[in-house]
C-alpha positions as CSV (number, residue, x, y, z in Angstrom):
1,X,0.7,-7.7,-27.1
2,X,-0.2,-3.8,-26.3
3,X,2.6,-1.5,-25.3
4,X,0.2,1.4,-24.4
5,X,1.2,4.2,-23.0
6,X,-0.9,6.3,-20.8
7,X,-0.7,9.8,-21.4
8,X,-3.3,12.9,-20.3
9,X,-6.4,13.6,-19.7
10,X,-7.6,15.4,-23.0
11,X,-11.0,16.6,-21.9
12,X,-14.0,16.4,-19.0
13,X,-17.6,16.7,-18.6
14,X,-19.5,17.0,-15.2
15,X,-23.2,15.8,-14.4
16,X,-25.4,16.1,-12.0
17,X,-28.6,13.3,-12.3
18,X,-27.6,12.1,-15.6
19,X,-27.6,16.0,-17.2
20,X,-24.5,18.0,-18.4
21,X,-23.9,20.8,-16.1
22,X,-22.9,24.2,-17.3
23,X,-19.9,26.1,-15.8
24,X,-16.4,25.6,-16.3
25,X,-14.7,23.9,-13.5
26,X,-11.4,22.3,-12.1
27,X,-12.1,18.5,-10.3
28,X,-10.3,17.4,-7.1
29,X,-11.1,13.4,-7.1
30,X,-11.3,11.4,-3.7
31,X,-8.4,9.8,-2.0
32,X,-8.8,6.5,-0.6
33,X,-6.7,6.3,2.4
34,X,-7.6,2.7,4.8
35,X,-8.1,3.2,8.3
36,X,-5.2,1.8,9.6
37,X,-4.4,0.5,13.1
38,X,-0.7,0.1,14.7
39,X,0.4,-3.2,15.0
40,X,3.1,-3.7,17.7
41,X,4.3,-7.1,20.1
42,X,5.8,-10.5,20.1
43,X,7.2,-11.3,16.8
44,X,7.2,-8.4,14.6
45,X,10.7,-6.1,14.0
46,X,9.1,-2.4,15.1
47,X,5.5,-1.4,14.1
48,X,3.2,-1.5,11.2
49,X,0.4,0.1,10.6
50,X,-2.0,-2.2,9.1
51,X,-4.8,-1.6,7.2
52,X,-8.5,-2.8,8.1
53,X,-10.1,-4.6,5.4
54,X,-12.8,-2.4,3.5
55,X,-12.8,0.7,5.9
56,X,-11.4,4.1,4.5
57,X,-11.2,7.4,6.2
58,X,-13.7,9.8,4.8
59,X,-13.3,10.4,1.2
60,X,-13.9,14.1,-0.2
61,X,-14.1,15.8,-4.0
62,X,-13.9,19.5,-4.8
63,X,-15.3,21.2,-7.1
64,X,-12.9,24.6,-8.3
65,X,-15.4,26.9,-10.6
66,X,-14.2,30.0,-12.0
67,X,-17.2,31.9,-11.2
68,X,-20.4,32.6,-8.8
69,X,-22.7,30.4,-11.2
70,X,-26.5,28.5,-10.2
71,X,-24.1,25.1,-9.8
72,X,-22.3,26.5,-7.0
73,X,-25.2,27.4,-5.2
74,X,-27.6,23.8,-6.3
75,X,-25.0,21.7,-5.1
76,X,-25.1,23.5,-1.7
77,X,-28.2,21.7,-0.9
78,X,-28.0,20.1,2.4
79,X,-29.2,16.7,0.4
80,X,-27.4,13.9,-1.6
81,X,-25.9,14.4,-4.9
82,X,-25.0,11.7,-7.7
83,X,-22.5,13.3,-10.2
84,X,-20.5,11.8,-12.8
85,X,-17.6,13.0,-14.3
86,X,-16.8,11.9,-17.3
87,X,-13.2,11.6,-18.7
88,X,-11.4,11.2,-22.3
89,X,-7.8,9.7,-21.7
90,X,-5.4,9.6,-24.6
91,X,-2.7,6.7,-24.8
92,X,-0.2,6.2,-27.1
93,X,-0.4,2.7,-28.5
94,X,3.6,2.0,-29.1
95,X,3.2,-1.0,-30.8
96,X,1.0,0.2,-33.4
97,X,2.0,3.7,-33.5
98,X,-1.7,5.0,-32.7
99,X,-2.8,7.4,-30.3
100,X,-6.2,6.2,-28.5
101,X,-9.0,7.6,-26.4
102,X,-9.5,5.8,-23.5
103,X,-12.6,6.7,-21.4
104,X,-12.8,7.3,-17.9
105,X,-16.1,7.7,-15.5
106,X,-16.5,8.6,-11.9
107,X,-19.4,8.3,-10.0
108,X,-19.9,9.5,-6.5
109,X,-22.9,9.9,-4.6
110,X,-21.7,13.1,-2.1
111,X,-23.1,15.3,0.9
112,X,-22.1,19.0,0.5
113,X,-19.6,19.8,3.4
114,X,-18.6,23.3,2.3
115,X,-19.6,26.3,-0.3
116,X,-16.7,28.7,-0.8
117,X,-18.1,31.6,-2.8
118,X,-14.6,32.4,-3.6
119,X,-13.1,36.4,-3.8
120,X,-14.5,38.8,-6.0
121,X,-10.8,40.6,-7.8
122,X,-11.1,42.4,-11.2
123,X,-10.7,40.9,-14.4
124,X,-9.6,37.3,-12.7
125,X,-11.5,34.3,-11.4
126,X,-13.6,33.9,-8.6
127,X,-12.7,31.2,-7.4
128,X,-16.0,29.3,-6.1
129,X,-15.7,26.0,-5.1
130,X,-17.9,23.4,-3.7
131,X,-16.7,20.6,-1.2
132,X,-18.3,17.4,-0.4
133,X,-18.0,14.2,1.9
134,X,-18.0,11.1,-1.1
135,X,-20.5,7.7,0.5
136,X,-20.4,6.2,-3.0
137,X,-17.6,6.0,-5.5
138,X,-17.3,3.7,-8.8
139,X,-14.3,4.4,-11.1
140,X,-14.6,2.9,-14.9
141,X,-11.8,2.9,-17.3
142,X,-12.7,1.5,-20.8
143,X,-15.9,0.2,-19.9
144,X,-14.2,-2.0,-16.6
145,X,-15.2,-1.4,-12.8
146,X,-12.1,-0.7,-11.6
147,X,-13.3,0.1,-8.0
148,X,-16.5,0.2,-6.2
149,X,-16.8,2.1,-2.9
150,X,-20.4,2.2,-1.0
151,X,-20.6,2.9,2.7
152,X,-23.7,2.9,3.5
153,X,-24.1,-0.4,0.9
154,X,-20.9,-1.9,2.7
155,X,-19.2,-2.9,-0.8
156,X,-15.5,-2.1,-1.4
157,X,-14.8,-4.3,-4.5
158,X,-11.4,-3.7,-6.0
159,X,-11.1,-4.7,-9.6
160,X,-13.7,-7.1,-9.3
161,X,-13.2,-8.4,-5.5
162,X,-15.6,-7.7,-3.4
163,X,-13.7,-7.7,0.0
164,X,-16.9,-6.8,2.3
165,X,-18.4,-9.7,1.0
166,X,-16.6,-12.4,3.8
167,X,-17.1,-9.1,6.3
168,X,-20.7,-9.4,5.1
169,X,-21.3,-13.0,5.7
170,X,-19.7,-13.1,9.1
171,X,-22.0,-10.2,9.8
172,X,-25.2,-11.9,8.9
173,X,-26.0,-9.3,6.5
174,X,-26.6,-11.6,3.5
């Protein structure tokens, strides 16, 4: 029986195409917020705002660098980019008084929506940042898919349900 407990993120790596990039730099992940419709009528106390199955509201990540560097300005190109960031959680293991390293992947396939080449202020950071609209996401903890987000593939599979795929069928798209 594990009584882990999970505790912080002890370090990150970014890529772009597979290859480490250089530059040190703060990550903003995407939110996954469902489009949502309200519900209202005959049989239901008030209003709800239901969700619609596998449709989310456009997903962005940030990228926060510290300086003006040749990353800032690469990922600016008006073109697709498939980056990985690449996490080492620790967890205390209670039960066997261990701590563990736990790894954690993201994958997103992005469009560059804005460059901020930040402020120029002596002896501080710059401030540079690079935002971007996510159409793909995966997330992998300890070697599981833990979600699977593609648009333009219409797949949203949640811990191993696909929940496009009946969307899919009805569709005649398979």
């Amino acid at each position: 029986m594990s009584n882990l407990h999970n505790d912080k993120l002890i370090d990150y790596e970014v890529y772009k195409d597979g290859v480490r990039k250089l530059g040190t730099a703060d990550i903003t992940l995407p939110d996954i917020e469902y489009m949502t419709e309200t519900m209202k009528g005959a049989g239901i106390a008030g209003e709800v705002d239901m969700l619609t199955i596998g449709q989310t509201s456009s997903m962005k990540t940030t990228i926060n660098w510290r300086t003006v560097n040749s990353s800032l300005s690469e990922l600016a190109a008006p073109k697709a980019h498939d980056l990985e960031f690449r996490g080492a959680q620790q967890a205390y293991e209670a039960g066997e008084g261990i701590l563990k390293v736990i790894p954690v992947i993201v994958n997103v396939r992005v469009l560059p929506k804005k460059t901020s080449l930040g402020k120029f202020s002596k002896a501080s950071t710059t401030d540079s940042s690079n935002e971007f609209e996510v159409v793909f996401l995966k997330l992998t903890v300890n070697g599981e898919v833990k979600v699977e987000i593609d648009k333009f593939n219409y797949k949203f599979v949640i811990d191993g349900t696909d929940y496009l795929s009946a969307v899919r069928t009805a569709l005649g798209l398979v």
